[in-house]
C-alpha positions in Angstrom: -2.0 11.4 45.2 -1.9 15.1 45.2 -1.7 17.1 41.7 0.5 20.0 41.2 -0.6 23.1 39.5 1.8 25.7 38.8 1.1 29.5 39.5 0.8 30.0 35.8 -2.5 28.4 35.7 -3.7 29.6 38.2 -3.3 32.7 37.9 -5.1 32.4 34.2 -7.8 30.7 35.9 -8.3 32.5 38.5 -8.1 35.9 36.2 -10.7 34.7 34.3 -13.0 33.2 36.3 -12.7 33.5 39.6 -11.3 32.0 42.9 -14.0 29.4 43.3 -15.6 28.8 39.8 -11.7 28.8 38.9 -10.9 26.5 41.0 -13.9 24.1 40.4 -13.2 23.9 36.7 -9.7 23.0 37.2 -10.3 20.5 39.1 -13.3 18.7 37.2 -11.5 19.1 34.0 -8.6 16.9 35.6 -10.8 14.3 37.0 -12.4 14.0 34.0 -9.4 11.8 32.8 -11.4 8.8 35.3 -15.0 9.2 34.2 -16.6 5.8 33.6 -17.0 4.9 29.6 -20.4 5.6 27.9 -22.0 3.7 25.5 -22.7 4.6 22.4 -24.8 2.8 19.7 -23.8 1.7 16.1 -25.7 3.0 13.3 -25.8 1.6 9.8 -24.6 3.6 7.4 -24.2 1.1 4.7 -24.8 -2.1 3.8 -23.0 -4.2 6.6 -21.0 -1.0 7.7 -22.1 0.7 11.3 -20.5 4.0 12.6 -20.7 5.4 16.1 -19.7 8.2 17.6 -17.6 8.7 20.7 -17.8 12.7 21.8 -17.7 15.7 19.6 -15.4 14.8 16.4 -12.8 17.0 14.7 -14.3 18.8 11.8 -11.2 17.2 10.0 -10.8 13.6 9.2 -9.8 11.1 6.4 -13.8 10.3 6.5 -15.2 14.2 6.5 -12.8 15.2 3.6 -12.5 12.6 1.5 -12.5 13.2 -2.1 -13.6 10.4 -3.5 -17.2 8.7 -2.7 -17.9 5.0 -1.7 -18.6 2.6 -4.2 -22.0 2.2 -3.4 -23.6 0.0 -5.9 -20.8 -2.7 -5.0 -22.6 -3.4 -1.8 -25.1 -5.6 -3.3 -21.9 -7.6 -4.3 -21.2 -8.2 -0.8 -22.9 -10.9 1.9 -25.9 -9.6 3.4 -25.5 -8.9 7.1 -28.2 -7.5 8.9 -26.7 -6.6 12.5 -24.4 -5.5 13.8 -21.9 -7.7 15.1 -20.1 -6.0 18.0 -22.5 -4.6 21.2 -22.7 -0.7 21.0 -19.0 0.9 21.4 -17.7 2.4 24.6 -15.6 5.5 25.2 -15.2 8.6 26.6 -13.2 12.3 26.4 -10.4 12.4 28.3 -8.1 15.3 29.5 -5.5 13.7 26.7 -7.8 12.9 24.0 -10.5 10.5 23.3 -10.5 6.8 24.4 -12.5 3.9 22.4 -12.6 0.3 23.8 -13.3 -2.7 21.7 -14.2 -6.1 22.4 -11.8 -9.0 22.0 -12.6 -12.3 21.8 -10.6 -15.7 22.6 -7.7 -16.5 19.8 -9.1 -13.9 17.5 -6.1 -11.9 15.3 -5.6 -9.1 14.5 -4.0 -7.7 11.2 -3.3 -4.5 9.3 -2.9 -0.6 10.7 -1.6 -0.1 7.3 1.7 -0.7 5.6 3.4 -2.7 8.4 7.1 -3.8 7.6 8.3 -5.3 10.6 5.4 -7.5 12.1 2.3 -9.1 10.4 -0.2 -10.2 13.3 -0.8 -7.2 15.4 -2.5 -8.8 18.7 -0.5 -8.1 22.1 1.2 -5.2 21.2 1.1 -1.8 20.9 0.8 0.8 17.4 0.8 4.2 16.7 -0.2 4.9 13.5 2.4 7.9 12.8 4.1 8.8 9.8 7.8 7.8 9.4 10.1 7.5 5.9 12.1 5.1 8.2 9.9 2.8 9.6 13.4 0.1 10.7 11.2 -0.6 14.6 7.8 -2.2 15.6 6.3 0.8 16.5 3.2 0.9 14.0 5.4 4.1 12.1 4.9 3.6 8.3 4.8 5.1 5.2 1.1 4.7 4.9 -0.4 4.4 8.3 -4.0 3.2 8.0 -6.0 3.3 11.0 -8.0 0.0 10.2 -7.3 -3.1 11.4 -9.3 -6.3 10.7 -9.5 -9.6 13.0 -9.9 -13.3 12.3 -13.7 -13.3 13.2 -14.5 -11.1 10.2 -14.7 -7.7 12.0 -13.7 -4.5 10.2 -12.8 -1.5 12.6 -12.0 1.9 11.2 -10.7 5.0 13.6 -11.7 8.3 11.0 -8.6 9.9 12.6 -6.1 12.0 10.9 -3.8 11.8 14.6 -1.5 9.9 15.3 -3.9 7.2 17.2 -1.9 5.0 19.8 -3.9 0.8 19.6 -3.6 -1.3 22.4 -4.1 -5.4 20.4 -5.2 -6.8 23.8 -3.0 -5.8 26.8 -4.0 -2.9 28.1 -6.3 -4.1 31.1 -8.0 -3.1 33.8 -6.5 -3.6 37.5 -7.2 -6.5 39.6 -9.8 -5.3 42.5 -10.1 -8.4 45.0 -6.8 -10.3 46.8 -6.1 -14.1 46.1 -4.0 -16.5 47.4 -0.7 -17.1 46.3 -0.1 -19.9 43.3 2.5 -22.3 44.6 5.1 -22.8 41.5 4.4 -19.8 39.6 6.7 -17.0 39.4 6.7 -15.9 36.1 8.9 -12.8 35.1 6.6 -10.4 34.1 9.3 -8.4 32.0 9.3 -11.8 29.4 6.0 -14.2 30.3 2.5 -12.7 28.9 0.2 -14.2 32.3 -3.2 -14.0 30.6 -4.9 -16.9 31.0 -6.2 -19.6 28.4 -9.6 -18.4 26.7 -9.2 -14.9 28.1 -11.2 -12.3 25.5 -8.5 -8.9 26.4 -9.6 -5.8 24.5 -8.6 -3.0 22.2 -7.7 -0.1 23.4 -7.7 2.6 21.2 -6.5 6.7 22.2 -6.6 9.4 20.0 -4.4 12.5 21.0 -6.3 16.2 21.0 -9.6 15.1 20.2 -12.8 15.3 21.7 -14.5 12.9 20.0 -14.1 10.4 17.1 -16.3 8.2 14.7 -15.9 4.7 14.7 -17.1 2.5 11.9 -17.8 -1.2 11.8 -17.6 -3.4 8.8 -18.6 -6.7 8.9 -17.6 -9.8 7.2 -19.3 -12.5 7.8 -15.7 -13.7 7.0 -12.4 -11.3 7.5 -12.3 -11.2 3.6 -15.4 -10.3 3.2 -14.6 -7.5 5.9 -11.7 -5.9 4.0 -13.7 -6.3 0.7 -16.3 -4.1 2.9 -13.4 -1.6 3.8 -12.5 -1.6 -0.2 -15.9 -0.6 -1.6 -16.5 1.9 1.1 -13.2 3.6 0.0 -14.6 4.1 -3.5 -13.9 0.8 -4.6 -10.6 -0.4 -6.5 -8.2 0.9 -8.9 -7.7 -0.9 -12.3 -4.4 0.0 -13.9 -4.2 0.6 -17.4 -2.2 -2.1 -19.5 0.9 -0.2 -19.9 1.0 0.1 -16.5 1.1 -3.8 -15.4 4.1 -3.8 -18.0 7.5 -3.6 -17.2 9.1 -0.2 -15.8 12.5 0.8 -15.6 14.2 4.0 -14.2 17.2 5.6 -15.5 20.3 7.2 -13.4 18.9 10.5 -11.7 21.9 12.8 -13.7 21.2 11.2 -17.2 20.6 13.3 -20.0 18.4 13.3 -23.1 20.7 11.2 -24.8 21.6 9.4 -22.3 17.9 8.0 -21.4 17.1 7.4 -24.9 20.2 5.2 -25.3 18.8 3.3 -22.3 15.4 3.0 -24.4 16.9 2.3 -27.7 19.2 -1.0 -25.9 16.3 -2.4 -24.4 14.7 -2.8 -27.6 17.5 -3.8 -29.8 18.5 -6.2 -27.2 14.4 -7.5 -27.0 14.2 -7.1 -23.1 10.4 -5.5 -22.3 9.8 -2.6 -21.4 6.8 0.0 -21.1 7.8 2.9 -18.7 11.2 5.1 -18.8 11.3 6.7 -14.8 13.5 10.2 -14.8 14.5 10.8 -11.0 15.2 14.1 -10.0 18.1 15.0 -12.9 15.4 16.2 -15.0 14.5 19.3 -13.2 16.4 22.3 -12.6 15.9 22.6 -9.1 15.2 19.2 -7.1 15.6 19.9 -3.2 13.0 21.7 -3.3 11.6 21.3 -6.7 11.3 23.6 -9.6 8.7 21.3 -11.5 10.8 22.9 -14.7 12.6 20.5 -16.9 16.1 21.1 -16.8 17.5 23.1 -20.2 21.6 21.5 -20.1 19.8 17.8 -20.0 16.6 18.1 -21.9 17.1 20.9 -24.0 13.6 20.5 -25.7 11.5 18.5 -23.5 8.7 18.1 -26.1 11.0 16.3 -28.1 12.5 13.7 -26.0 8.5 12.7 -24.5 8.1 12.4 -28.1 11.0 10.1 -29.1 10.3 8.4 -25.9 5.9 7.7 -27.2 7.6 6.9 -30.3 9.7 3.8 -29.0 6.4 2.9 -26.9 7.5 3.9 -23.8 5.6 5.9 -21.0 7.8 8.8 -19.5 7.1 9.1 -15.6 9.0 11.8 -13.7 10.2 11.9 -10.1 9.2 15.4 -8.0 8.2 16.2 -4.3 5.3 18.7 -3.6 7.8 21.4 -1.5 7.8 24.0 -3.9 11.2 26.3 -4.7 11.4 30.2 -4.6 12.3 29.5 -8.4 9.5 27.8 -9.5 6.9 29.4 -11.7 4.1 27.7 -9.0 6.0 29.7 -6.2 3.7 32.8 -6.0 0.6 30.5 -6.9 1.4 28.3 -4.0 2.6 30.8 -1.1 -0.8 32.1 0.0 -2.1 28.5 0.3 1.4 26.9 2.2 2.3 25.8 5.1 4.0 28.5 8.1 7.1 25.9 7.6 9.2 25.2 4.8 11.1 22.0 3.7 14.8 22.4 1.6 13.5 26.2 1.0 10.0 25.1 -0.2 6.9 26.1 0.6 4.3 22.8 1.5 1.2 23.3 -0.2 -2.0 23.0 2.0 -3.4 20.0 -0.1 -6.2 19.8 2.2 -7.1 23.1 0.8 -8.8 22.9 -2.6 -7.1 26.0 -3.7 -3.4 24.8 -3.1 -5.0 21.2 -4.7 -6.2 23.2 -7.8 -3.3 25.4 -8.8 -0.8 22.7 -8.3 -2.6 20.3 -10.2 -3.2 22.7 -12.8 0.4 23.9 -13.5 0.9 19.9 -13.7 -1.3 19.7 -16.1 -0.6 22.3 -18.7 3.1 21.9 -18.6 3.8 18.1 -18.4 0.4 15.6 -18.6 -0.4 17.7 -21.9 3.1 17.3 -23.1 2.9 13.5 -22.8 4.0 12.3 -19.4 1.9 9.3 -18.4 2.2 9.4 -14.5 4.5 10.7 -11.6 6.6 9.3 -8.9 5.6 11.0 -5.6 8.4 11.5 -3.2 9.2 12.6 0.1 5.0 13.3 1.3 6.1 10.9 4.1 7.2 12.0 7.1 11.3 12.2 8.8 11.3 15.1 10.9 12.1 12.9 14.0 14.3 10.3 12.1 16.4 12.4 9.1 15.1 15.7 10.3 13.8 17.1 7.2 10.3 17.5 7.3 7.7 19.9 8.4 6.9 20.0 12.2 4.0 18.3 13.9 3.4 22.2 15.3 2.8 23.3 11.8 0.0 25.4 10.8 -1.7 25.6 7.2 -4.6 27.8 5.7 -7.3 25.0 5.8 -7.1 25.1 9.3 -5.1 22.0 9.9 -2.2 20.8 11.7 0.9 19.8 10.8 0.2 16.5 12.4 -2.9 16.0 10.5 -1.4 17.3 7.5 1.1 14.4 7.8 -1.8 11.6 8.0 -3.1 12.9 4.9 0.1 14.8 2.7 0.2 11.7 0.2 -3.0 11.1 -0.6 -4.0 14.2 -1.1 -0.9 14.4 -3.3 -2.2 11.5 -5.5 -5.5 13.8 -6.1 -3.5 16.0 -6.9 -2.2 14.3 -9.8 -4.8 12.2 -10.7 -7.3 14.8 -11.2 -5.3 15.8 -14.1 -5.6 13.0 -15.9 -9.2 12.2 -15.0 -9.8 16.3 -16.4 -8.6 14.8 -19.8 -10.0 11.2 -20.0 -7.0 9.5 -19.4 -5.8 6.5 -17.0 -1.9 7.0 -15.2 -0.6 4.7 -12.7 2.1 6.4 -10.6 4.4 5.6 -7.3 4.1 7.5 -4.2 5.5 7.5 -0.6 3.2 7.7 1.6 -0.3 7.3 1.3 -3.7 6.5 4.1 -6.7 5.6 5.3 -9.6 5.2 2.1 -6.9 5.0 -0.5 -8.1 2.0 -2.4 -8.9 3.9 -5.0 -6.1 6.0 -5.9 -4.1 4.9 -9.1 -0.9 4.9 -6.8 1.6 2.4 -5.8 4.2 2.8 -2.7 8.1 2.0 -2.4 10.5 2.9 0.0 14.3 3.7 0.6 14.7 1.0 2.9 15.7 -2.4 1.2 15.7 -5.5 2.7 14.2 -8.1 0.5 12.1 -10.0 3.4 10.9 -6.8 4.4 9.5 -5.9 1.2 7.6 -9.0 1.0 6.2 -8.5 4.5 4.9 -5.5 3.4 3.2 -6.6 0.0 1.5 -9.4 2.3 0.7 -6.8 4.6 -0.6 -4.3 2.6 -4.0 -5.9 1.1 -5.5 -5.7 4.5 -5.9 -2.1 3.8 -6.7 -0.9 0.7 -3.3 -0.7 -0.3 -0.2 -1.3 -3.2 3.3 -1.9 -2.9 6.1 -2.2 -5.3 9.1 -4.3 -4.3 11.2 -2.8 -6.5 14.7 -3.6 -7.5 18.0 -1.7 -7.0 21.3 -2.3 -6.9 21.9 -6.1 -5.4 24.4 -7.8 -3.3 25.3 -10.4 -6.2 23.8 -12.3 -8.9 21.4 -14.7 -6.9 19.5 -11.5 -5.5 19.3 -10.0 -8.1 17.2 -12.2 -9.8 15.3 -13.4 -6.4 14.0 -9.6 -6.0 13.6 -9.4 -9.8 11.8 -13.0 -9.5 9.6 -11.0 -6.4 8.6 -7.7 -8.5 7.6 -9.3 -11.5 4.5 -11.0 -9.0 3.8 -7.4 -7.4 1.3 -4.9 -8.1 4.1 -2.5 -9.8 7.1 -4.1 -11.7 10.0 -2.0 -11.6 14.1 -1.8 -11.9 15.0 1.6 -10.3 18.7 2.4 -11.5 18.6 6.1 -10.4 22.4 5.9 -9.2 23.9 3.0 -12.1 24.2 4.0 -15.2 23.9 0.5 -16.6 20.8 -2.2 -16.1 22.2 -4.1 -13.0 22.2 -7.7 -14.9 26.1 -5.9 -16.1 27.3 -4.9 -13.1 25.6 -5.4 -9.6 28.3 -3.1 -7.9 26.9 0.2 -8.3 30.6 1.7 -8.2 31.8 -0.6 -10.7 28.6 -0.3 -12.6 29.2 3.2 -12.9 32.6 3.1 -14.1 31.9 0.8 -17.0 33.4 -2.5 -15.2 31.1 -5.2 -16.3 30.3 -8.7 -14.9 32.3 -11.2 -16.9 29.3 -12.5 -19.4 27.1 -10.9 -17.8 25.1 -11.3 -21.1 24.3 -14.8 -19.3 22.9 -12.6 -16.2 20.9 -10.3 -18.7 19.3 -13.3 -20.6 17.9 -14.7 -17.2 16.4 -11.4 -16.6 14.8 -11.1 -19.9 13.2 -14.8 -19.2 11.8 -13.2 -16.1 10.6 -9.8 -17.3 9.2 -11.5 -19.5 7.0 -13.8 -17.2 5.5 -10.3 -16.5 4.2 -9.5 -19.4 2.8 -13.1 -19.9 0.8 -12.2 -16.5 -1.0 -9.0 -17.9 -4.2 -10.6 -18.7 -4.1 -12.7 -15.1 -3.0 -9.5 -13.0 -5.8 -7.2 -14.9 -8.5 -9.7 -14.1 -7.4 -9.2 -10.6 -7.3 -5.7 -10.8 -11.0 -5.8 -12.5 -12.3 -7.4 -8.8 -10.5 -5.2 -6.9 -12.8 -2.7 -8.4 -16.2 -4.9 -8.9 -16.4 -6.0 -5.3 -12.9 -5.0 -3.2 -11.2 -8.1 -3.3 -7.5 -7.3 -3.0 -5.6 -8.8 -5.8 -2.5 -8.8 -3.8 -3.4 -10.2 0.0 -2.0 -12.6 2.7 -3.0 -16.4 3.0 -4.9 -15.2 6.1 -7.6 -13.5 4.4 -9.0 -16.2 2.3 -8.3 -19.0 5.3 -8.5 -17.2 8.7 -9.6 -20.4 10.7 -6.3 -21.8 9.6 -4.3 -21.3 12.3 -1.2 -22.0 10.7 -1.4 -19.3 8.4 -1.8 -16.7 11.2 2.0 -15.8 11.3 2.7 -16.6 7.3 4.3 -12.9 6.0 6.5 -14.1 3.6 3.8 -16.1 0.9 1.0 -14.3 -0.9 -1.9 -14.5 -2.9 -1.9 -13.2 -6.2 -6.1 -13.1 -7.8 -8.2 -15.6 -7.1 -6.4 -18.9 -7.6 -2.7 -18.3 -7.5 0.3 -18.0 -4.4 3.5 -17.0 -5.2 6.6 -17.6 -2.0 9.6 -15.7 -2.9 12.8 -17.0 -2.6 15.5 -15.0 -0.6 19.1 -14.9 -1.5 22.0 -16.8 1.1 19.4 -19.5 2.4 19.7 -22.7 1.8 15.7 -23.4 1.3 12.6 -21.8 2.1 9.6 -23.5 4.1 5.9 -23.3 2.0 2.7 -23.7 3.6 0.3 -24.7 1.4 -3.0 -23.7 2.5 -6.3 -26.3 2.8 -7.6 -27.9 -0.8 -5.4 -29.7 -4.0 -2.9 -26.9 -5.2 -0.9 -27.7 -8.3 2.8 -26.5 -9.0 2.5 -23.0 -11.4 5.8 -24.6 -13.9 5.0 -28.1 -14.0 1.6 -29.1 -12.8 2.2 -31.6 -10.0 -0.2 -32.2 -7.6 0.6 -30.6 -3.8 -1.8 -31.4 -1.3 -2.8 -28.8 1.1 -2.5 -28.2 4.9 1.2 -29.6 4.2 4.3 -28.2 4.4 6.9 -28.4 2.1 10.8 -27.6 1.6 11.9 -25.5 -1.5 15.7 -26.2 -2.3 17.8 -23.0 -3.2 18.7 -24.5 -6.1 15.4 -24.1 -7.6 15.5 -21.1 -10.5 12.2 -20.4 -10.9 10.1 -18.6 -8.1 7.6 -21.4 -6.6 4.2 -20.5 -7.8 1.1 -22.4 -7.1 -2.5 -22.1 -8.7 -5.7 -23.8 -7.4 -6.3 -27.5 -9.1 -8.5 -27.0 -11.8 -7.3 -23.5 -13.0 -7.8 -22.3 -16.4 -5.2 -19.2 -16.8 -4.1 -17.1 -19.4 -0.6 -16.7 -20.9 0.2 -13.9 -23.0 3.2 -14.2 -25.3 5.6 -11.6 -24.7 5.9 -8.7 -26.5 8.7 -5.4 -25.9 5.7 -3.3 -24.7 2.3 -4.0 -23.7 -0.3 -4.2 -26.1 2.3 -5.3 -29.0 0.7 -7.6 -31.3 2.1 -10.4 -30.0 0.8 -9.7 -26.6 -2.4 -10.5 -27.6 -1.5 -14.0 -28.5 -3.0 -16.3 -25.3 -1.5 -20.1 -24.7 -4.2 -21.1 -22.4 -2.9 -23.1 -19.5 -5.1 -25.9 -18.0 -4.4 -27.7 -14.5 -6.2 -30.8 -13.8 -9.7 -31.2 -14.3 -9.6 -27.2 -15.5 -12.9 -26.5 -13.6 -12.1 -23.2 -12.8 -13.2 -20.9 -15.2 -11.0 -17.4 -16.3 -13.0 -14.0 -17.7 -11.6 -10.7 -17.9 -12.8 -7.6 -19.5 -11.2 -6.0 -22.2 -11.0 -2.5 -23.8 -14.1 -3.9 -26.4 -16.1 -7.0 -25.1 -14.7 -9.9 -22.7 -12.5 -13.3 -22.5 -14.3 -16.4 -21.6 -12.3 -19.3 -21.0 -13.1 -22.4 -20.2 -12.5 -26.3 -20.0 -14.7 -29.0 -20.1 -13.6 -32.9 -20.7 -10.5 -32.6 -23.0 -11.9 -29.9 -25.1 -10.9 -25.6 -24.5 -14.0 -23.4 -25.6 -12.8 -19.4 -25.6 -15.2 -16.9 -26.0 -14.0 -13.9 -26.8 -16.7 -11.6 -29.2 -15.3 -8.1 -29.1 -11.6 -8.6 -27.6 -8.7 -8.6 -29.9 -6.8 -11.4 -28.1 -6.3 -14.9 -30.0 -6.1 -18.3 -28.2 -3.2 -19.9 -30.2 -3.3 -23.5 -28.2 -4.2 -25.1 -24.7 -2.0 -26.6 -22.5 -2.5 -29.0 -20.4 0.1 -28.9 -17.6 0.6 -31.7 -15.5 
């Protein structure tokens, strides 16, 4: 096959170098493309994690500017493996890129590329890991696309790519190259039957567009938990939230007022439902689309004030913005000389790979809104929808630091976390904060992500999916089609990493109105004080969790265990498990399976071992499967027989006084031991025959009684 060159390039190579050398050039740097793969070798770079190096990579990449070191001393927590467990790499530069080719073996999975919301196990298809607010297809778009994926046999792969890399899960192959007879029977159509035959290994395929080389690194398991847990630690290690933050949040209408969100505040404690974090959407600035990052003087005439009212009622204030910075803001001029050569809704982008954008950003912050009181921020809009809603910055972009705007897009909301949380860190304090798009080594960024998009079984597939990664995601709650879902999303957030009602267009809680237009215009639900009691009963199973969830969040950060993670981690040789998106794990000894609103029941898996029902204690046998009636009102949680878990009682804001008041819960024999640190000292509980024995020297919580359940 002959290839075309127009007269353009010709004539620029010929110009420049000559008929023949011209010519010769040409023509090897287009054969290049079939070049047989080298080999490369891995090198260890930590303990049980390899990296080798394919070509010449981009001075640019999540690894190479990362901001936050690995968590090295958390190694030692972590099995000892001594080789590496894949042969040396192959790849090669290509007149497209730079190609990587993995092994495969027989039956192995594969799972993660980031936050995934429309498929869980990844192997036969095909990803790009590109940056999309509207991530409705299986493409591999998300809002957080991670360019890790992990595999049953405990193998950890990480692309240090800031592109948008294309994965080929095992069916990319390479052409047959000797005849064979023809198979009498078998004419499969090739559009719909996968021919690959039983046992066959496949491979992974991995291109990365416009560069000339890449670093690859291996972390290995020995088991896939132990893989991710690998991933995790060399990330920096995990994120523990402060208190308030694992409490209840709730976001008001985006055009409220000072009065307005105070009267919000004031009701939920009058009418005792918790609460520890009032969200202001984008009504609280003067300019929004872009953003003025000024508070808005008609709403909050004194800003100081209403933070203060708000601190006073024991509520955290966390306000909504976007990083695309209006001509009117005071960070305009700071902002311009370190900006992208695009704007978005007449806003400059700040280079946020740039330290200087990074700093004056961050600092304005600072000054004008962490020292007045505000406890965290709701990132928005650092995704990506120039080829969906058409708003964003172009892939073609350009920015001071020297990267693209397709890099730029791979790393926009992480950097933007920094951003914030270097503010806080400046001035000793903790936030935890929502964001919209995030990345690759973000496990320990005191961020959660959301999204516009709402279907309730999405949401869950995305929380399952999104511990293979070093990720969070909040399932939060809206507006909802009728009673039943609203409290099967509420049931869902409360067992989430980030609990949160967002009402930014109702001006009432939804448990009055679920119609956002008759909310709005003061129709209520009839007794919908009914509706609002069940919700209470349910926020306040949140609170009751705090101890549990900050345990979890304390291993997440000792030794990169996810606190939130799918079945599959903990079980891979399970095979049924392989394709189970819509049940979780929740610490070490608890799985929560949501309940969806319109079906009739729900299937549960229960993985290997005795598990034991979370409300009443009866015994479930594992590797069974069993049939959860709609009709069921509370969400079907399950703990590990022998469990010894902590129950707070519930107070209107973490760390109230009765918070700190613990009803241990015991299941079966209570072998399983519970210990958590706290602000001064730890809790150690434990069981042994029929007697409780708490030790807690140091902490301020109180074991009022122990029961035994079931």
């Amino acid at each position: 096959m002959s290839t075309r060159i127009s007269r353009r390039t010709l004539a620029k190579v010929l110009a420049a170098s000559g008929t023949v050398a011209g010519l010769a050039r040409l023509v090897d740097a287009q054969s290049h493309v079939v070049d047989s793969l080298t080999k490369q070798n891995w090198k260890q770079v930590h303990p049980g994690v390899w990296r080798a190096t394919i070509g010449t990579p981009e001075r640019f990449t999540p690894v190479s500017s990362r901001l936050v070191p690995p968590h090295t001393e958390a190694f030692a927590r972590l099995p000892r493996v001594d080789a590496a467990p894949l042969p040396p790499i192959e790849g090669k530069q290509t007149a497209r890129g730079c190609l990587v080719q993995l092994p495969l073996r027989a039956d192995e999975q594969i799972f993660g590329l980031g936050l995934q919301f429309v498929s869980f196990a990844q192997r036969g298809k095909k990803k790009v890991a590109r940056v999309n607010a509207d991530p409705k297809v299986d493409t591999g778009d998300s809002h957080a696309p991670v360019p890790f994926y992990v595999t049953t046999e405990g193998i950890g792969i990480l692309i240090d790519t800031a592109r948008y890399a294309t994965f080929y899960f095992g069916d990319a192959r390479p052409r047959p190259t000797e005849t064979a007879p023809v198979a009498a029977g078998s004419n499969p159509d090739p559009n719909y039957t996968h021919t690959v035959s039983e046992g066959d290994n496949g491979r992974i395929i991995v291109e990365v567009p416009r560069a000339s080389g890449v670093d690859v690194y291996l972390f290995a398991g020995p088991e896939m938990q132990d893989a991710v847990k690998r991933y995790n630690v060399f990330s920096g290690g995990g994120v523990v939230p402060p208190e308030w933050g694992l409490g209840f949040w709730y976001r008001a209408i985006a055009r409220g007022n000072h009065e307005d969100v105070l009267a919000i505040a004031q009701e939920f404690r009058d009418r005792k439902i918790p609460c520890d974090v009032l969200g202001m959407e984008p009504g609280w600035q003067s300019r929004a689309y872009s953003c003025s990052f000024v508070w808005d003087q008609n709403r909050f005439p004194d800003p100081n004030s209403f933070v203060k009212s708000a601190t006073d009622l024991h509520y955290k204030v966390n306000l909504w913005e976007h990083a695309f910075t209006n001509p009117a803001s005071p960070l305009f001029a700071a902002i311009k000389p370190y900006s992208g050569n695009f704007g978005v809704w007449n806003g400059l982008v700040p280079d946020f790979a740039g330290a200087q954008a990074r700093e004056a950003f961050g600092a304005y912050h600072g000054k004008n809104l962490v020292d007045m009181g505000v406890s965290g921020f709701k990132l928005d809009e650092c995704d990506n929808s120039d080829f969906t809603g058409g708003w964003s910055f172009p892939e073609c972009s350009s920015f001071p630091s020297g990267v693209d705007g397709e890099q730029m897009h791979n790393v926009f909301g992480l950097r933007y976390q920094m951003v914030i949380w270097e503010q806080f860190r400046q001035r000793g304090k903790k936030t935890y904060g929502l964001v919209r798009s995030s990345g690759a080594l973000a496990t320990p960024y005191p961020f959660v992500l959301y999204s516009d998009l709402y279907d309730h079984r999405v949401y869950i597939r995305a929380l399952v999916n999104s511990g293979f990664c070093g990720l969070l995601w909040c399932p939060e709650v809206r507006q909802a089609e009728n009673e039943e879902d609203l409290l099967r999303r509420l049931q869902s957030a409360v067992f989430s990493p980030l609990a949160q009602i967002d009402c930014w267009y109702m001006k009432n809680p939804p448990w009055k109105q679920t119609n956002r237009a008759l909310n709005n215009s003061g129709h209520f639900l009839d007794q919908w004080e009914n509706l609002e009691s069940r919700c209470r009963e349910i926020i306040g199973w949140r609170m009751q969790l705090i101890p549990y969830l900050t345990a979890a969040f304390q291993r997440y950060a000792d030794d990169g265990t996810p606190p939130f993670r799918a079945l599959v981690l903990d079980t891979p040789q399970d095979k049924r498990l392989h394709q189970v998106d819509d049940q979780y794990l929740v610490g070490d000894r608890m799985m929560v399976a949501p309940l969806f609103a319109g079906e009739a029941s729900r299937k549960v898996l229960m993985p290997e071992g005795a598990w034991q029902d979370f409300w009443t204690g009866t015994l479930i046998h594992g590797g069974t499967e069993i049939s959860i009636p709609s009709s069921t009102e509370k969400i079907p949680v399950y703990v590990k027989a022998g469990s010894v878990i902590p129950w707070a009682e519930v107070g209107l804001f973490a760390g109230a006084p009765e918070t700190r008041q613990i009803s241990v819960r015991v299941y079966g024999n209570g072998s399983i031991p519970f210990s958590m640190r706290c602000l001064k000292g730890n809790l150690n509980l434990s069981w042994k025959g029929h007697d409780g024995r708490a030790e807690s020297e140091g902490s301020d919580y109180h074991i009022d009684r122990w029961d035994v359940i079931g």
